[in-house]
MIKE-917517 format. One record per residue: residue in three letters; x, y, z of N, C-alpha, C, O, CB in turn. Coordinates in pm, whole numbers, plus 50000, padded with zeros to 5 digits. Glycine has a CB too. Example, Ala and Ser with C-alpha at 12.3 -4.5 7.8 and 13.67 -1.06 7.14 Angstrom:
<rs>
ala513194943150780512304955050780513204967050780514244966850846511314955350905/ser512854977550708513674989450714512905000350787513415011450804514084994050572/
</rs>
This chain:
<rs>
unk653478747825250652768736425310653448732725442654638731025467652758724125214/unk652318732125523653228730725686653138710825709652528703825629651928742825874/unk653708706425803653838691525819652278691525817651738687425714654728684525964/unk651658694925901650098688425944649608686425785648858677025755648808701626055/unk650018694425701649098695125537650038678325505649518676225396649678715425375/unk650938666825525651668662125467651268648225509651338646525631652878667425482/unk650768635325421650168624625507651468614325461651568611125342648328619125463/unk652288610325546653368608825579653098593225510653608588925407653778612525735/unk651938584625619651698571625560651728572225366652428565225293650058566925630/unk650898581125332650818581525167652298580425116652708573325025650108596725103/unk653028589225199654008592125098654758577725105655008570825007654998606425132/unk655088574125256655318561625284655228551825166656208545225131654478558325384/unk654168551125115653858536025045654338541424916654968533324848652078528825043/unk654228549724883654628555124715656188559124718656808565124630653628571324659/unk656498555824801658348555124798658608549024665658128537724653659208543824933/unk659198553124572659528547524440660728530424452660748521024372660438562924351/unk661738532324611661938519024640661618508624712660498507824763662618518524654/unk662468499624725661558490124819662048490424964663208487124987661598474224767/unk661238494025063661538503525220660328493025304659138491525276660938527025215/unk661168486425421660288477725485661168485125660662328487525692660478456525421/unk659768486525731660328491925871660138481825934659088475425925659728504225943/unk661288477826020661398465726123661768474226296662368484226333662978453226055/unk661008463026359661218465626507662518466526544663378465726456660648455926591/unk662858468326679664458461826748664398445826758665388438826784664808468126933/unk663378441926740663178426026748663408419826598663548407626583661528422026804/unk663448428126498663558424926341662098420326257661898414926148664678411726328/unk661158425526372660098419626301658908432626199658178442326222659238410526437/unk659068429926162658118438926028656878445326102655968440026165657378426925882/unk657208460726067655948468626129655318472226043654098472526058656108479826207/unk656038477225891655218487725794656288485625665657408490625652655078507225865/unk655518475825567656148480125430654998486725301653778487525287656918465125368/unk655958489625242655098500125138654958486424997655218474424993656388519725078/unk654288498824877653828486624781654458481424704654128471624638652988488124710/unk655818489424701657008480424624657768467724669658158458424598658078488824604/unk657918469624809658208461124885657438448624869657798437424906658168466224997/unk656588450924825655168433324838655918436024729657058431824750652868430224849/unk655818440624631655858438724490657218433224485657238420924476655588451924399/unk658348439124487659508429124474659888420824487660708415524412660108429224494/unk659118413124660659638405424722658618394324693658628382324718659958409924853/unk657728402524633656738387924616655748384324705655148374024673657518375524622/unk655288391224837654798385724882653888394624935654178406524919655408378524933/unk652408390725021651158399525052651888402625160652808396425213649558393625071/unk651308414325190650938420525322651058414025439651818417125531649748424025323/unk650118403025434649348397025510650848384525575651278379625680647768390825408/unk651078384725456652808373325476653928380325556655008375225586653798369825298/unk653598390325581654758400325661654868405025756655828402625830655018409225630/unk653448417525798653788421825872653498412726053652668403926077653288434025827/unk654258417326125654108410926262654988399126274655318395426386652648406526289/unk655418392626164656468383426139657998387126139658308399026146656188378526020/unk658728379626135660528381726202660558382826034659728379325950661788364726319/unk661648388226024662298387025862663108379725812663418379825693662888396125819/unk663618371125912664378356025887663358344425854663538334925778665238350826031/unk662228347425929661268335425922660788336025765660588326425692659878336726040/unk660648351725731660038352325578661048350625458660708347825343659328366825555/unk662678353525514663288355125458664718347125462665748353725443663118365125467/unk664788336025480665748325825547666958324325430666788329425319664888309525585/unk668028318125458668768314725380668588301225261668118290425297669678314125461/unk668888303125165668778294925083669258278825173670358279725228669658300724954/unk668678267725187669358258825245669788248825135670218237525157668588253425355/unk669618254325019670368242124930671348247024867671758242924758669558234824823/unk672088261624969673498268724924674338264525106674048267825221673198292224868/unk675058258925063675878255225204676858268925193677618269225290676918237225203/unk677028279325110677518287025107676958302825151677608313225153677878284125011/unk675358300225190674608309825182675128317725305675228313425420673188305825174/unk675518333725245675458339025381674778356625393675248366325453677128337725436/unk673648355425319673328369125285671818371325442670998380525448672658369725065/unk671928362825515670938360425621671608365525678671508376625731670428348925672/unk672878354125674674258362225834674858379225795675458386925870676488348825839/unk674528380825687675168395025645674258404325738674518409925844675028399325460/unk673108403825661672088412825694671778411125851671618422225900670818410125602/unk671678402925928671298403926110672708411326106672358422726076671108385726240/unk673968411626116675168418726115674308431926089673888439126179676408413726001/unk674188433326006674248447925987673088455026064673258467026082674168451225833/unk672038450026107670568455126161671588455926243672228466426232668958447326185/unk672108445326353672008448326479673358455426549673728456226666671628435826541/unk674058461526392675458470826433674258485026418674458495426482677328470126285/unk673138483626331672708499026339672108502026474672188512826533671598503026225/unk671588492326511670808488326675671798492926755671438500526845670478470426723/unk672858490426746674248493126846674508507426832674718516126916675748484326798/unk674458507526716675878524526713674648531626662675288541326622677858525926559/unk673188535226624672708540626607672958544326500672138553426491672598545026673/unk673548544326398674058548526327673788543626160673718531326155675088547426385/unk673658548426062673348541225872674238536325847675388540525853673148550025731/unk673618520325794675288512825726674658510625568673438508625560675978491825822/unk675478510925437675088507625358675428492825302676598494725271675258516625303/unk675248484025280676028472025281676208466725158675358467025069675508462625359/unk677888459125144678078459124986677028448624952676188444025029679718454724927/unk677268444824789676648438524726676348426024777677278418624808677098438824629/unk674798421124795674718407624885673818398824782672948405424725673878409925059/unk673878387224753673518377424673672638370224805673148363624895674878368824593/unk671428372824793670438363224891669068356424775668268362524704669568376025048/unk669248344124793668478337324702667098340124776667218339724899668938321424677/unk665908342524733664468340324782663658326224678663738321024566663558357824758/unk663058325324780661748305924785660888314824652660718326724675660008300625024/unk660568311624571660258309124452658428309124476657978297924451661098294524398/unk657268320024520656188317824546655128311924449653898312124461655938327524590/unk656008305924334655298301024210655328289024263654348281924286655888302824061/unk656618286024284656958267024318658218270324448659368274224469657978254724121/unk657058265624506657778262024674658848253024668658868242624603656728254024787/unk659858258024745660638244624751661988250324662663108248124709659678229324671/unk661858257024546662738264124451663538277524479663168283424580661948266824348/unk664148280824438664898287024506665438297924392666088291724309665888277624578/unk665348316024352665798324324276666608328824325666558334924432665168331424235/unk667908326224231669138335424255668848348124241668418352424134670238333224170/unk669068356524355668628375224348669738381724398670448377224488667208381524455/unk669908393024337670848399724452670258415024478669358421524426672618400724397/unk671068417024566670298429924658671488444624673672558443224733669888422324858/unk671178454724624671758462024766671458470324844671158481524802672608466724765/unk671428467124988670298468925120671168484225135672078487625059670338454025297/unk670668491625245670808501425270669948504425431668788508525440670458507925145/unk671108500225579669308495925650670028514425760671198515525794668938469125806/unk669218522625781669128529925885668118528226020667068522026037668968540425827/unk669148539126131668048540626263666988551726248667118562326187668858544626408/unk665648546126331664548560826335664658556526442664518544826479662938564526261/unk665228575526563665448573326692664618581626762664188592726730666738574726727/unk664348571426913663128579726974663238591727029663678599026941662538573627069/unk663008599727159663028611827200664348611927305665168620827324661578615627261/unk664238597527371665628594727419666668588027374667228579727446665588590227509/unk667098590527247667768584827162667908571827121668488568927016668588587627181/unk667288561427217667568550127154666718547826997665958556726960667248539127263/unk666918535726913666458530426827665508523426852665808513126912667138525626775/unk664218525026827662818524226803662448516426656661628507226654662258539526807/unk663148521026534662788511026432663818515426290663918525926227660928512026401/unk664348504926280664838504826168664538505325981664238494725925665238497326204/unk664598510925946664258516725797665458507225687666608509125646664618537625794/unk664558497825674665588489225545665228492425391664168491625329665348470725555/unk666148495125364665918497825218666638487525085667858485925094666498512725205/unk666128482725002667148475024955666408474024784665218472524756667388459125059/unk667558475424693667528480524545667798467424490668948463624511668658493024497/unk667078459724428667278445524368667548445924213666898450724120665948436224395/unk669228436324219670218442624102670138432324023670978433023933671818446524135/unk669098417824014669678407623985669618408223855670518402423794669248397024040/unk668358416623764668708422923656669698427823577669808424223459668358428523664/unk670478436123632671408440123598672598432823602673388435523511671428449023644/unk672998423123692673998413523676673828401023578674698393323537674228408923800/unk672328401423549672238391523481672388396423353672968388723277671178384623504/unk671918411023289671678413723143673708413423148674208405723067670468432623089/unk674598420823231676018421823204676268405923214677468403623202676928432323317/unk675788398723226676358384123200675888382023062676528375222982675798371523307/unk674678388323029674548385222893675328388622790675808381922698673608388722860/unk675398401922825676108408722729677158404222666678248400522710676438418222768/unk676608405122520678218397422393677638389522371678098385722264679928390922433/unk676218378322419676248366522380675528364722256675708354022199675848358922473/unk674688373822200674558376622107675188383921960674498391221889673998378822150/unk676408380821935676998389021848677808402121932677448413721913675828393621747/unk678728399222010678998412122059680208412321941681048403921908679388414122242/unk679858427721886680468431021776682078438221871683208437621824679298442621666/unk681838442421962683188449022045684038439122039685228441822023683048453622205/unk683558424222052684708416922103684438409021931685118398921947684548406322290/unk684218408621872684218398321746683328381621811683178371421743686328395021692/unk683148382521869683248369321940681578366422041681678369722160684858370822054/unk680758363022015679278367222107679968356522208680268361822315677248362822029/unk680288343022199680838336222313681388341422460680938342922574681788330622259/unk682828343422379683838351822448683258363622515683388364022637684868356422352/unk682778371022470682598381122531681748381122625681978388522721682398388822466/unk680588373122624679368368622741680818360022853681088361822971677608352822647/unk681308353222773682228348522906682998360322950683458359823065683368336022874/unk683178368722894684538380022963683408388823059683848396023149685638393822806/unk681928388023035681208397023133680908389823266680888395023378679838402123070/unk680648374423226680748369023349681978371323470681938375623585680688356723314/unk682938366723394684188367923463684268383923533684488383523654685448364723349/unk684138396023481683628410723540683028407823613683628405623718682928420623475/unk681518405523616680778399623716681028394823906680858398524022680598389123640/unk681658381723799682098375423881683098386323999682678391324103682768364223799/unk684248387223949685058392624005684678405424094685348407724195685858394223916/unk683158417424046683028425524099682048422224235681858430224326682738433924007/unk681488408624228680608402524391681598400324433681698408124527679518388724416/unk682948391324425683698389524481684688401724550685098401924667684048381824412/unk684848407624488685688425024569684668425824640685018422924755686028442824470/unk683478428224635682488435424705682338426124824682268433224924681138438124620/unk682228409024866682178401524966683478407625015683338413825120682018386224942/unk685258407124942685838405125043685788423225095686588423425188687328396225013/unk685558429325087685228442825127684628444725224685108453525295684658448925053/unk683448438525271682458431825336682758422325438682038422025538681778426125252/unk684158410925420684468404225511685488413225575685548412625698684818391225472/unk686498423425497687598432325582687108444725680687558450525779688588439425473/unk685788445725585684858455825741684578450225839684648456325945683388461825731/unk684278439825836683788428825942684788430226059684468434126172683818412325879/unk685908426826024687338423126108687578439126167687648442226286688918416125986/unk687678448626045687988464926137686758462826243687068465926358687728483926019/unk685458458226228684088463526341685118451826474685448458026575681578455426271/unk685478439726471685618435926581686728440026621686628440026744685448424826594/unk687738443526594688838451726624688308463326701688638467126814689588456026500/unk687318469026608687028480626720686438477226828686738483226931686228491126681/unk685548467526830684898461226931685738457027038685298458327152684228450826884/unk686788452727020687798448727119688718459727202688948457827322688708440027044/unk689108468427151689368482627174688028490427247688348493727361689738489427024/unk686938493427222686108494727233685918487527392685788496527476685568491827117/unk685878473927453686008467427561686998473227644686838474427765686218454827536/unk688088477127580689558478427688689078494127723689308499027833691618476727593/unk688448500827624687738517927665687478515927794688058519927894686138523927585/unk685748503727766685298505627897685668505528018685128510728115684708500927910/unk686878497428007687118490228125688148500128214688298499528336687748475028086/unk688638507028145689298520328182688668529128217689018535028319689948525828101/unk687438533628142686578546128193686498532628354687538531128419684548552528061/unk685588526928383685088520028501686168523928602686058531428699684898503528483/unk687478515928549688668520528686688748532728718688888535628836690178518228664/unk688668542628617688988555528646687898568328647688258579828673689948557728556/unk686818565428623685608573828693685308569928782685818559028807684498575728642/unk684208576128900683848572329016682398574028965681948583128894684438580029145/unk681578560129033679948565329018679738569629136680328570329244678738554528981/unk678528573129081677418579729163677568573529324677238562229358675778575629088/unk678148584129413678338581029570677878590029704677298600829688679778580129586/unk678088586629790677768594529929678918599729924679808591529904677418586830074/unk679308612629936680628624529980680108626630090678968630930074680948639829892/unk680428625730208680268630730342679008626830351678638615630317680548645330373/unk678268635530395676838631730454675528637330274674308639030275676528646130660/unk676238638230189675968643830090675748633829961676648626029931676938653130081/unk674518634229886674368624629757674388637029633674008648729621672648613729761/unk674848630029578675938635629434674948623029284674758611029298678628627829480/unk674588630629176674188618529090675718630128929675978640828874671418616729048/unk676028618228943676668617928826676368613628689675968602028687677468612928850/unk676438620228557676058609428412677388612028325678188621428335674358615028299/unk677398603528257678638602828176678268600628020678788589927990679588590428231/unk677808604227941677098604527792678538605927664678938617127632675798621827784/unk679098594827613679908594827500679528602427382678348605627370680078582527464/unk680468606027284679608612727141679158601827084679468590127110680508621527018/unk678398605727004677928593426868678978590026813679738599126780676968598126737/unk679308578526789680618572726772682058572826815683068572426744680728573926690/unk681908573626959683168573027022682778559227053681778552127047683598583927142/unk684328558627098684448544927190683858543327274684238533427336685418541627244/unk682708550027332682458552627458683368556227566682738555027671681948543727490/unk684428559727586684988566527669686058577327595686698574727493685538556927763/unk686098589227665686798599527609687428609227688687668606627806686058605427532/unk687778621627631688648630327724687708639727874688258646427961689388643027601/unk686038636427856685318642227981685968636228136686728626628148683608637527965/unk685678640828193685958633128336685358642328489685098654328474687888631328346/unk685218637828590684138643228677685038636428811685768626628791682258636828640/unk684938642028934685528637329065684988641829203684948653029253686868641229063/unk684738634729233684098642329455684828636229506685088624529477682318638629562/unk685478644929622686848640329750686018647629813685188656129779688788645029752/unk686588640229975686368643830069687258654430112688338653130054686258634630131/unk687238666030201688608674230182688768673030352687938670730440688508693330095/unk689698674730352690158673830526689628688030582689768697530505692168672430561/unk689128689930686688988696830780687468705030757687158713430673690258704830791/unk686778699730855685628707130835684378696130766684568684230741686068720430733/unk683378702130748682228692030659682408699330489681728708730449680088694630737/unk683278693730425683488702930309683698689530192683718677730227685028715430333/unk683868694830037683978686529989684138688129855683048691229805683258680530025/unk685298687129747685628693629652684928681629502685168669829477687438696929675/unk684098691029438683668684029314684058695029160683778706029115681788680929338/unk684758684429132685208688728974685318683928875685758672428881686088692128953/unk684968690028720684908686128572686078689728532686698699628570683838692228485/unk686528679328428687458684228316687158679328173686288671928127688878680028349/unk688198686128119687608680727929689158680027870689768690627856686328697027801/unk689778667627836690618666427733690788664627613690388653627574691018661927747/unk691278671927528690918673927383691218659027316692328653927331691888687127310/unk690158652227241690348635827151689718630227200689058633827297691558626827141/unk689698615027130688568608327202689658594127188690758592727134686678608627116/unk688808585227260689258574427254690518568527383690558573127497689658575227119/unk691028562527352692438550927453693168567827506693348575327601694188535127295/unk693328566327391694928587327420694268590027511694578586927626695128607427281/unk693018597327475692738608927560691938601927715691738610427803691608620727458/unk691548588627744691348584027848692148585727921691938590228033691108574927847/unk693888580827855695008578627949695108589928009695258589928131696298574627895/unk695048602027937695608614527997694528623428072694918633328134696288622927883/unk692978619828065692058622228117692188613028303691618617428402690918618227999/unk693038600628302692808595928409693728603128472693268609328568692788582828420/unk695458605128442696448611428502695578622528559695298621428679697648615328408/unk695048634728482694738647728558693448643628628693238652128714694558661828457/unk692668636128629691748635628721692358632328856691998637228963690738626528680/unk693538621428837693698619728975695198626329043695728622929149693578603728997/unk695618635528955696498649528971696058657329091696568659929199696328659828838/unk694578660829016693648671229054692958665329213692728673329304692408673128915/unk692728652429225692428645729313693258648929427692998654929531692418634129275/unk694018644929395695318643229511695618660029551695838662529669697068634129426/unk695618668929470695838678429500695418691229578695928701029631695988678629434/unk694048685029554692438693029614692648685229771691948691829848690398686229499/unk693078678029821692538670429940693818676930030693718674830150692368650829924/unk695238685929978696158691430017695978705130002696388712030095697128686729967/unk695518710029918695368723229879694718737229948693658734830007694778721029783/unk695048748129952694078752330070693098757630015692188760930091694568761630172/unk692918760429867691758760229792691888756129671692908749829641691188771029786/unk690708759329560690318753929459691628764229365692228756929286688478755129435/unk691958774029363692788780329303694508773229283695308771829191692668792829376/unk694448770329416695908765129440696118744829383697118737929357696158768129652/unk694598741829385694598730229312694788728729187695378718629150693708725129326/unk694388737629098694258738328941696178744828951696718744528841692548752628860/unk696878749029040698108757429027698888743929047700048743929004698398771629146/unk698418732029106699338720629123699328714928970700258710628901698798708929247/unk697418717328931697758705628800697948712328679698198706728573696508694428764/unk697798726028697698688732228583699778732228591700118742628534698578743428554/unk700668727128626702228724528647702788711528598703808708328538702578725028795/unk701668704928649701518690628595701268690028488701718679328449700698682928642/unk700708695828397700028688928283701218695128195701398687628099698228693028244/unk701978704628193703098713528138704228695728063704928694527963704068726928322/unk703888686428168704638675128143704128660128082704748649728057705138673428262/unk702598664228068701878651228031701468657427862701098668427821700288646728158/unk701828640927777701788645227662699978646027625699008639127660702778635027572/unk700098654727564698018652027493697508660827611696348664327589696918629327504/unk697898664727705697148677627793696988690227710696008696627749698078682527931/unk697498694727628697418707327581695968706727557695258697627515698358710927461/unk695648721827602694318727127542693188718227655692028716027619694138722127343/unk693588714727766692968708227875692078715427953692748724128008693838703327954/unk690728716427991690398722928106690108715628186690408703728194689568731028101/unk689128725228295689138722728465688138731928514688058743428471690668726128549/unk687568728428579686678734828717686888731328860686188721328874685248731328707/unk687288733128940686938726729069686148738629193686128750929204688518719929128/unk685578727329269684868738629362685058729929471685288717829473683178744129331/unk684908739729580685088737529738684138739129770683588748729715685898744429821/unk683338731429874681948733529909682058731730050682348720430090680878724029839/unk681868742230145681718740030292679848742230319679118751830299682858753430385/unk679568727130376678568730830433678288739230512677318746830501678258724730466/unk679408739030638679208743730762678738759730743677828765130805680568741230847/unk679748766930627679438775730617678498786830512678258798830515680258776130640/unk678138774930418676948775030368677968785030227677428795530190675418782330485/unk679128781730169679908786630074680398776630003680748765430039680848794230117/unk680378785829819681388773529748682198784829713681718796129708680808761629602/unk683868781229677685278785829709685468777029569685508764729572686188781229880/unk685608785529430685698782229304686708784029194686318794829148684858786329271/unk687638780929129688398786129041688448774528872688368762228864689918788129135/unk688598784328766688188776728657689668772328535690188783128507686888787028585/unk689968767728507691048766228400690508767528252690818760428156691738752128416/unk689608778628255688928771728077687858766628052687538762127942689538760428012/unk687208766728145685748755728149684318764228196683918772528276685998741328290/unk683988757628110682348764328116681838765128320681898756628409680898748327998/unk681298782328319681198781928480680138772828494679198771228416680868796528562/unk680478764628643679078761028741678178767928743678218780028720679168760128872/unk677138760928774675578768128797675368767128919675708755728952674278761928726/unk674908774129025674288771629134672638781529148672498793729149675478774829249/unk671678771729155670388774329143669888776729276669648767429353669708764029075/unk669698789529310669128793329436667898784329475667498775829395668718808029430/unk667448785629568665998777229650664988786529566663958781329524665748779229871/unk665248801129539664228807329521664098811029344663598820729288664318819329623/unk664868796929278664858797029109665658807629063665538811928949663388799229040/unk666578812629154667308823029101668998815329077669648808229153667188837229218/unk669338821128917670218810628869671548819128891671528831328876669888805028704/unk672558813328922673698820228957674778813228876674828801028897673938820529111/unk675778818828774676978814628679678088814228783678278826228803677338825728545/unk678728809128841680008813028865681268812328775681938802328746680248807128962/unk681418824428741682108829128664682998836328668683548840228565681698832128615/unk683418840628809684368855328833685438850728853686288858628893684088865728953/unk685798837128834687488831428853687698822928740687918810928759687868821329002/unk687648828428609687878818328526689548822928479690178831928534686618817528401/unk689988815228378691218813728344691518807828236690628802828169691768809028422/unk692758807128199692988802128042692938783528141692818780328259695138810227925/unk693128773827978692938760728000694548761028068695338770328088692488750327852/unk694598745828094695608742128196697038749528150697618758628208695738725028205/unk697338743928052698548742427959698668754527879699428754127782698428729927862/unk698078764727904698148776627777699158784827813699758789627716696788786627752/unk699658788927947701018790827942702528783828010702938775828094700928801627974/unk702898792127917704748783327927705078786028060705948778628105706328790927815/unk704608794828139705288796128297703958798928375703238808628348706588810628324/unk703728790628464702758790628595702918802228583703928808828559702998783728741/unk701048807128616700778818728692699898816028805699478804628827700228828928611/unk699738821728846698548820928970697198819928949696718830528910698518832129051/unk696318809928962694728812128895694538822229011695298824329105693378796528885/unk692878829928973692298832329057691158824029149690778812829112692058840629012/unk690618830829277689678820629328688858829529331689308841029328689858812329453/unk687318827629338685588832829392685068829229511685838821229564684408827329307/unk684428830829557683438824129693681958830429633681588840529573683948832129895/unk681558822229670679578825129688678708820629823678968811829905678648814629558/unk677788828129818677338816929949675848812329880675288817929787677088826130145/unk675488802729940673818797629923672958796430016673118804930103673618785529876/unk672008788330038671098788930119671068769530073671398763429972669688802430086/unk670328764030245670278748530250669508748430138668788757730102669658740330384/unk669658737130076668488732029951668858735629798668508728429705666908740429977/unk669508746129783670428748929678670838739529589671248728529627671448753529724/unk670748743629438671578728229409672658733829309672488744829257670468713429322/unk673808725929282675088728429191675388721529126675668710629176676128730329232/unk675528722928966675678716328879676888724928809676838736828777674408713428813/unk678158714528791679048710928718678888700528597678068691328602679838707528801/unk679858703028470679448700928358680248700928233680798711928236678618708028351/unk680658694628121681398696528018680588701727862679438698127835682128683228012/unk681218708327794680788718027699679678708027612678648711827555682198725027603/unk680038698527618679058688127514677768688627547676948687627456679368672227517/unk677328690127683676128693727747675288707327669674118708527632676578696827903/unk676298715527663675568733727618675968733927483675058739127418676368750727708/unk677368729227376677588736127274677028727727154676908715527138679008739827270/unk676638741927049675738730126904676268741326807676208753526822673318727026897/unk676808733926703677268736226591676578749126531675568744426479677138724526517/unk676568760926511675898771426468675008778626573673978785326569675168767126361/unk675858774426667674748782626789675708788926874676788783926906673628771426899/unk675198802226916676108808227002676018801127183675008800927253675678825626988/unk677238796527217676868792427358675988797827459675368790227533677828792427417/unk675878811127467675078815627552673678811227559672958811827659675138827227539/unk673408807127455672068797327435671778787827500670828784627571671938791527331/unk672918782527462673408767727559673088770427681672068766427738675058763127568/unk674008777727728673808783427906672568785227958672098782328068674368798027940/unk671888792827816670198801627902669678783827920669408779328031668518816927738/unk669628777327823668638765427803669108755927946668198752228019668918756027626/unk670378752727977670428748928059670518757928200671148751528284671148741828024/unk670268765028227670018773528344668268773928355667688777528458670788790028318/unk667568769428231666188769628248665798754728285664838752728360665458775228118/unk666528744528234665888732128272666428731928438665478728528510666428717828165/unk667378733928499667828734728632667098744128699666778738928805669188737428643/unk666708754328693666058763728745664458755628742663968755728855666318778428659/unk663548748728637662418744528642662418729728713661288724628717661898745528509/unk663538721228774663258709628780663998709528914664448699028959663598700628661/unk664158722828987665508722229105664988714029222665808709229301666028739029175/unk663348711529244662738708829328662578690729337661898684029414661608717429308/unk663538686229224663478668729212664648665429273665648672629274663468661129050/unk664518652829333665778650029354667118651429263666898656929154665638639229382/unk668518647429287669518646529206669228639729119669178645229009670508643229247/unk668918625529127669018617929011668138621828912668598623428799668848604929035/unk666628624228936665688627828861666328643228783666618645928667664288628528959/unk666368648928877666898664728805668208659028702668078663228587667668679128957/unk669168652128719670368648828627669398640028490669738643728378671788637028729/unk668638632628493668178622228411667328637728309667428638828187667018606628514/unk666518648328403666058656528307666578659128241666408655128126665688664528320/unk667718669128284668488676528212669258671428096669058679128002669228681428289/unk669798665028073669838654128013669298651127857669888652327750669268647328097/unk667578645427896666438644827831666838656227725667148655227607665098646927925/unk666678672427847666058682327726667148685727668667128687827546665208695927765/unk668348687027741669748689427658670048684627541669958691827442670778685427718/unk670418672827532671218666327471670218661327325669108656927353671828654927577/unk670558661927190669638660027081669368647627095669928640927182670068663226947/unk668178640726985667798629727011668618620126957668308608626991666638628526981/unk669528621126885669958610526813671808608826869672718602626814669618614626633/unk671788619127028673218616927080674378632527061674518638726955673848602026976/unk674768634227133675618648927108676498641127069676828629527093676078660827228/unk677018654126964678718650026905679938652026930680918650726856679028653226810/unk679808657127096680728657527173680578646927298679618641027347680818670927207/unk681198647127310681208638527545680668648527649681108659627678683398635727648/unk679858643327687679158647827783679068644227916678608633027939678258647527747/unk679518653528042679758648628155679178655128261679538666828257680938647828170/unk678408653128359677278664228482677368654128579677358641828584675228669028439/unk677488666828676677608663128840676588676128879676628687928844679548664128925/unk675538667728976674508674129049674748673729211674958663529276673178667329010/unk674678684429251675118682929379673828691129488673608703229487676768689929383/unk673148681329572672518694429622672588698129784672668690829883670998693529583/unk672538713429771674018714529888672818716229998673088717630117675558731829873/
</rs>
């Protein structure tokens, strides 16, 4: 049976649990028939409505906090894209027999992202298994003659007390995740603020526009070991643009991602080529801790003479896309990563030439590599979206590539591209 044979809505509603899809706004697009059925309420009471409005906190619990639980959790899946399952939550619902009343219920939700073609979150999938049954029959339990304990009293009290005690682990479980999410959140801030100091956006190099993107993995801090750079180089209309990739993610590998970016910086604007630059910061990195296993690209680009002057440390080659869709690897100066040996050697260097209109794209592996796939795949796919889109500007051509590259729900590496068109 192929998808087209499969009516998705059907299956939708006959979900055996109770599954209600909400907007990014939290408001109800599509629940199925368990969902009315559990919750008690029509159709007609739901959809197009917020889920706080239908679903508010008990206000005659000054303790109620299964409202504040649940927006927490929608709008961390909204954030990180990502499935949270959430512990055990006690949310009382209004009583549609007698208004005004109030049923102790408990829940446990389960809310995921459905993400669009450009990864963001489009609609959330809540799911939630209603336990109040079951906490209530284990409160019963014993009160009838429980023969285990001699005692039907006692023992209905010893299930409460279980009970009891197992919502309670489960809230404070629930309040100690809470504290790790803003912790990370705070960490998470000091990321950004480091990537900002220490990447450069999108700028004029000489008489030349450059579009840069910077794409984190799914669950990084947002900043990591990628990194990207354009200098001006002394003499001539020329101008050196280069990628690197440091192995980790997070604060570490920023710190040591900023050192060699601006190693490499300083070194390219002295250097008399791209070979002898990667020979400064392979020397360098021999002394910075967390460099091991580091790469590098850099390229020299003289307009005047219509050449790029290339050498690689480890890193996936540049592309340069002829005017006439003809795709070119530069590849004939590659080399081990920075740090792979114990005594400097000499990289090698390449030259190419192009033609005006040409464009060059530099790049980190997160862009081309996927788990069970041989890279060269990677390469063809992106040598085809650059080769079909060479005729857009930078930004547009970077925003494509991009699009078709990268999966919908976020690569699981860092991803870093510089478009240059020469």
């Amino acid at each position: 049976m192929n998808d087209t044979a499969i009516d998705y809505a059907a299956v939708f509603q006959a979900l055996p649990g109770m599954v209600a899809l909400l907007t990014p706004e939290l408001l109800y697009a599509d629940v199925n028939r368990e969902y009315l059925r559990g919750s008690g309420r029509k159709r007609e009471q739901l959809i197009g409505r917020h889920l706080f409005e239908v679903f508010p906190d008990n206000p005659n619990d000054g303790a109620a906090s299964g409202m504040r639980n649940l927006a927490a959790s929608l709008h961390r899946v909204l954030a990180t894209g990502e499935r949270e399952a959430m512990a055990l939550q006690r949310y009382d619902v209004e009583s549609t027999e007698r208004p005004g009343e109030w049923d102790e219920r408990y829940w446990s939700p389960v809310n995921a992202p459905v993400h669009g073609r450009d990864g963001s979150v489009v609609l959330l999938v809540h799911r939630v298994e209603e336990v109040t049954e079951l906490i209530r029959a284990r409160g019963r339990r014993g009160t009838g003659g429980d023969k285990t304990h001699g005692d039907g009293a006692r023992g209905g009290s010893r299930g409460r007390v279980l009970e009891a005690e197992l919502y309670t682990r489960a809230r404070e479980l629930q309040e100690l995740n809470e504290r790790l999410r803003l912790a990370h959140a705070r960490e998470r801030e000091v990321a950004l603020a480091l990537q900002e100091a220490m990447l450069p956006a999108g700028r004029q190099v000489g008489h030349h526009r450059a579009a840069v993107r910077y794409r984190p993995a799914v669950g990084a801090l947002n900043v990591c070991g990628d990194w990207y750079d354009l200098v001006d180089l002394v003499g001539g209309n020329r101008i050196g643009v280069s990628v690197g990739d440091v192995v980790g993610h997070g604060l570490e590998a920023a710190g040591v991602m900023g050192q060699l970016r601006s190693a490499l910086s300083a070194a390219s604007r002295v250097a008399a080529g791209p070979a002898e630059a990667l020979n400064v910061l392979g020397r360098y990195a021999h002394v910075v801790d967390g460099a091991e296993s580091a790469t590098a690209v850099t390229t020299f680009i003289d307009f005047d003479h219509h050449t790029i002057t290339y050498s690689s440390a480890g890193h996936p080659p540049p592309v340069l896309v002829h005017t006439d869709g003809r795709v070119e690897f530069l590849d004939r100066a590659t080399d081990p990563p920075l740090d792979a040996r114990p005594t400097p050697v000499r990289r090698p260097q390449a030259r190419t030439a192009y033609d005006s209109g040409a464009t060059l794209a530099l790049y980190t592996d997160g862009l081309v590599e996927r788990r069970h796939e041989d890279i060269d795949t990677g390469l063809a796919r992106l040598a085809d979206a650059l080769a079909r889109h060479r005729e857009a500007d930078p930004e547009t051509l970077a925003d494509a590539v991009l699009l078709e590259l990268l999966p919908p729900g976020g690569a699981t590496d860092d991803t870093a591209l510089v478009i240059v068109r020469l």
